[in-house]
C-alpha positions, 0 to 999 in steps of 0.5 A: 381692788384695782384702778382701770386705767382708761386708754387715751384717757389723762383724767377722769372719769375713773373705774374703781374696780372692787375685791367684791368684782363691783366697780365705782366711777369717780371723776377724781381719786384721793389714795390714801391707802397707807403703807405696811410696817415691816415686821422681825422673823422672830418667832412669836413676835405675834403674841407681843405686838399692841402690848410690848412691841411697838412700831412707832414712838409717841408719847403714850409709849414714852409714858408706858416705857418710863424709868425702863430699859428698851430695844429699838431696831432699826437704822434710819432717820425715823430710828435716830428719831425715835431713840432721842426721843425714848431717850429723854423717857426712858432708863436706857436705849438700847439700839440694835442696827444689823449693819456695820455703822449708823452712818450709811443710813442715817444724817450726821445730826442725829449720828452725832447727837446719839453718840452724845446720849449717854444712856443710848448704847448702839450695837451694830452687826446685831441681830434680834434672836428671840422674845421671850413673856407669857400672856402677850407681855415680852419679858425679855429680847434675845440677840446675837452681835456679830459671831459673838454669843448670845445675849439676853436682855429683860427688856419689855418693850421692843421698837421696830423702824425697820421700814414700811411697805406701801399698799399701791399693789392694787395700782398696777397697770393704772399708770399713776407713776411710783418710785423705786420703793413703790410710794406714789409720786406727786407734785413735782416728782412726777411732773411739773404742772402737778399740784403737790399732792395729785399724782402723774395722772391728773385727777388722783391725788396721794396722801398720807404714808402711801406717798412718795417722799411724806414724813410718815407721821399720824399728824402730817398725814392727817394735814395732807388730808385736811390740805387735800379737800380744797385742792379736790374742791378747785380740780373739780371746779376746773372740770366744770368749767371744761364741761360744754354748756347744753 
């Protein structure tokens, strides 16, 4: 799939050009093609994902975890966020981060408060080695610390916040502006006279975890998607009211 970018061209209409070689013309886009959660090289993580590894924290998983020991990876916001949460759940937390310190990647609040909870234990420098269960359920996690020897953990349910990749591949060459990450910029981001969910080319808007600085939740993602129809409705009508009277 792919965006054609029309030369000269600031707005609609667009050229969609599809995997089947079709192509669909639109006089406004809404991009809402979400993004990629990155995944451990660890052998067999495959076969425990949808039953024991999970790439978000919510109250499904809270209630599957209950009263049980976890491993959560990663050392970001979405991390510290998700570990205070299982912490209020769960037996113990144990929150694996490949570098040296928390505090290069995540805000002082949520450092100070993990460093109040008693039953979150961080291991820095530390790395996932292995999974180890039968049957697509994880029985136990592996990990190495630093040059120290291996750990084995009977642990059935593994976290991952190690990031996301978006899916914005396809919008090479069209000329909508991303960031360094390659997450679509919108509103002000990319230029001042932009709505807050259209993009640098007027017309496509961005919603959801493909955009640029969005808080990558299932409910806020769902609001930018519900905000963005009235915002299609008033750009469109715009449009109208340019068209020449015949």
């Amino acid at each position: 799939m792919g965006l054609d970018r029309l030369d000269g061209a600031e707005s609609g209409p667009f050229v969609l050009k599809l995997s089947n070689n079709e192509r669909a013309k639109a006089r406004s886009i809404v991009i809402a093609t979400g993004a990629r959660y990155r995944r451990l090289a660890v052998a067999g993580l495959e076969a425990f994902e949808g039953s024991s590894v999970h790439y978000w924290a919510s109250p499904l998983e809270a209630k599957l975890c209950g009263g049980q020991e976890v491993a959560l990876v990663g050392a970001g916001n979405s991390a510290g966020q998700a570990a205070v949460y299982l912490a209020s759940h769960v037996a113990k937390v144990w929150l694996l981060v490949r570098g040296p310190e928390l505090a290069a990647s995540m805000s002082r609040y949520l450092v100070d408060r993990i460093a109040g909870l008693s039953n979150v234990e961080v291991l820095t420098q530390t790395n996932v080695t292995g999974l180890e269960g039968r049957d697509g359920v994880l029985e136990a996690i592996r990990w190495r610390q630093k040059s120290a020897e291996e750990v084995r953990a009977p642990i059935q349910h593994l976290f991952l916040f190690i990031g996301a990749d978006p899916n914005t591949d396809w919008l090479s060459g069209s000329g909508i502006a991303l960031d360094a990450k390659g997450f679509v910029l919108t509103g002000g981001d990319c230029n001042e006279s932009r709505n807050l969910l259209e993009t640098s080319r007027r017309g496509i808007f961005a919603v959801g975890d493909v955009r640029s600085g969005s808080i990558k939740r299932v409910a806020a993602a769902v609001g930018e998607g519900a905000q963005v129809v009235a915002t299609l409705h008033a750009a469109l009508a715009a449009m109208e009211s340019k068209l020449p009277v015949a």
